[in-house]
N, C-alpha and C positions, 0 to 999 in steps of 0.2 A: 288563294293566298292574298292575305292582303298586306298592302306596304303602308309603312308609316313613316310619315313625310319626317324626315330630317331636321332639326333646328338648324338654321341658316347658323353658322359659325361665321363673326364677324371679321373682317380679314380687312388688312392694314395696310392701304396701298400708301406706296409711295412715288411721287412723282418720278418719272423716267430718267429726269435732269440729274437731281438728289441723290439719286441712286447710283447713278454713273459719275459722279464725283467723288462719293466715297471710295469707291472701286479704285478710282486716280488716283485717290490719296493712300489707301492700305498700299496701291505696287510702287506707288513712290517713296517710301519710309525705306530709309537704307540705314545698315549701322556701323558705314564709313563717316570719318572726318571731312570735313571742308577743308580746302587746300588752308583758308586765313587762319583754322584753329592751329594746323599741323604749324604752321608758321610761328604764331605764337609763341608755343610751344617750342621749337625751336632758338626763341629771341629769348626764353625766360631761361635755358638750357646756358646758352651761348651765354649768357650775362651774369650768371651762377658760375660758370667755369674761369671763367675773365677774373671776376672778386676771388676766385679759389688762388689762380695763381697771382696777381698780389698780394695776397696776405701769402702766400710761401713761399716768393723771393725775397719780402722783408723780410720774414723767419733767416732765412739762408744767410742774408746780409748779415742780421747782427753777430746769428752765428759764428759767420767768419769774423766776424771783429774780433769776438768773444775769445775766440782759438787765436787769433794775431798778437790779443794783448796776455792771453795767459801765458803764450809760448816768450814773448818777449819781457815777462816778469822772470819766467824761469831761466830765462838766459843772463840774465840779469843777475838772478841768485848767483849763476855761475863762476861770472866775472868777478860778484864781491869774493867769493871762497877763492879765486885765482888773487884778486890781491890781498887776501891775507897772510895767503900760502909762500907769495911771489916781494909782497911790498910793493906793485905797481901792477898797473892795468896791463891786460895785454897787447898785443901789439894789432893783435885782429883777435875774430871770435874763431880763427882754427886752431891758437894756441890753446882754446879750452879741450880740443881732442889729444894734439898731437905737443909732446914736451920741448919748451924752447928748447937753444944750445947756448950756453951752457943749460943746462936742464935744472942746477941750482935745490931748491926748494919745492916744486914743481910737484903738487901730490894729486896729480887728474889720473883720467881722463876727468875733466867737472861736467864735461855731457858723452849722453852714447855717441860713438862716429857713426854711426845707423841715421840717429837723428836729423831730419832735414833741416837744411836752416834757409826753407823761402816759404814765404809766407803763402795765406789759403790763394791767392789771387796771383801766384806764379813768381813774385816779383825776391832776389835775396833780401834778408833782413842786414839793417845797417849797422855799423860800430863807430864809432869817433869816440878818439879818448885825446884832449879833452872834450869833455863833452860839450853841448852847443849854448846852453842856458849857465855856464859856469859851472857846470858839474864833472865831479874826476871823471865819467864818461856817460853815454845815450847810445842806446838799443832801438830801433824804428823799424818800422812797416814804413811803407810807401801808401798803402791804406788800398781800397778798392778804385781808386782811379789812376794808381802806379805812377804817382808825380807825386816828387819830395817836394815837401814846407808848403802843403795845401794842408788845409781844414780837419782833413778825415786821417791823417799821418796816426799813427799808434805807436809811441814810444813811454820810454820810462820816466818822462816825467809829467807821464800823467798818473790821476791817482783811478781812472776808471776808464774801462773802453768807450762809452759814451761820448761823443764829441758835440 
C-alpha cells in the first residue's frame, strides 16, 4: 500500500499572549449597568418628576383661584337678587339661605344651604356691606395665603381672577 503524503494545511498560529486576552475580554463583557449610568438615570428620573410636580401645583393653584373667583361672582349674583327683592343688602351672606324677620319681600333661598361658603384653601368667604372700595357691598377670599388686604385676595371688585 502506498500513502500519499498529505498537503501541509497552513495553520494560524497565534501568539499565547493574544490569545489569552481575548479569552479575558469575551468572560469580561457583562450586560449589567455600571453603578454611574444607573445613577444617571436615576438624576434624569428624579428631575423629570420635580418639573412634573411644578407644573401641577401651578395647575392646582390657578385652579383654586378660578373656583374662589367664580364661587364669589355667584354669590355676588345672589346678593344683587336679595336687594332687588329686599331694597338693601343683607345683613350677612346667611340671609341669602335663611329669611330675615320680618321676612318682608324675601323670595330665597338665592343660594342652596348645601352650598359651602369657604373657599378652595379652607378660609370662610367675606361680606361687608358697605363695601370697602365705596361699593353697596364686597364678596372676598382671603386668597391662598388666608390673610386679608394682601395681593392674592379675590373679591368682587375685580373684573378677573388673575392678580
Amino acid at each position: 500500500m502506498r500513502t500519499v503524503p498529505m498537503k501541509a494545511i497552513p495553520m494560524r498560529t497565534v501568539p499565547m499572549g493574544i490569545m489569552g486576552k481575548n479569552r479575558r475580554n469575551q468572560c469580561q463583557k457583562r450586560g449589567g449597568f455600571t453603578l454611574l449610568e444607573v445613577m444617571i438615570v436615576l438624576f434624569i428620573l428624579v428631575t423629570m418628576m420635580a418639573l412634573a410636580v411644578v407644573a401641577v401645583r401651578g395647575t392646582q393653584l390657578e385652579s383654586q383661584k378660578r373656583t374662589a373667583f367664580i364661587f364669589v361672582k355667584n354669590l355676588e349674583t345672589a346678593v344683587e337678587r336679595y336687594i332687588a327683592d329686599m331694597g338693601q343688602p343683607p345683613e350677612g351672606l346667611a340671609a341669602l339661605v335663611d329669611a330675615p324677620d320680618p321676612k318682608g319681600s324675601w323670595a330665597g333661598p338665592y343660594i342652596r344651604d348645601n352650598v359651602t361658603t369657604t373657599d378652595p384653601w379652607g378660609s370662610e368667604y367675606q361680606y361687608a356691606s358697605p363695601g370697602r372700595s365705596g361699593r353697596e357691598f364686597d364678596i372676598w377670599s382671603f386668597g391662598p395665603d388666608r390673610t386679608d388686604g394682601t395681593d392674592d385676595d379675590i373679591g368682587t371688585w375685580q373684573s378677573s381672577h388673575v392678580n
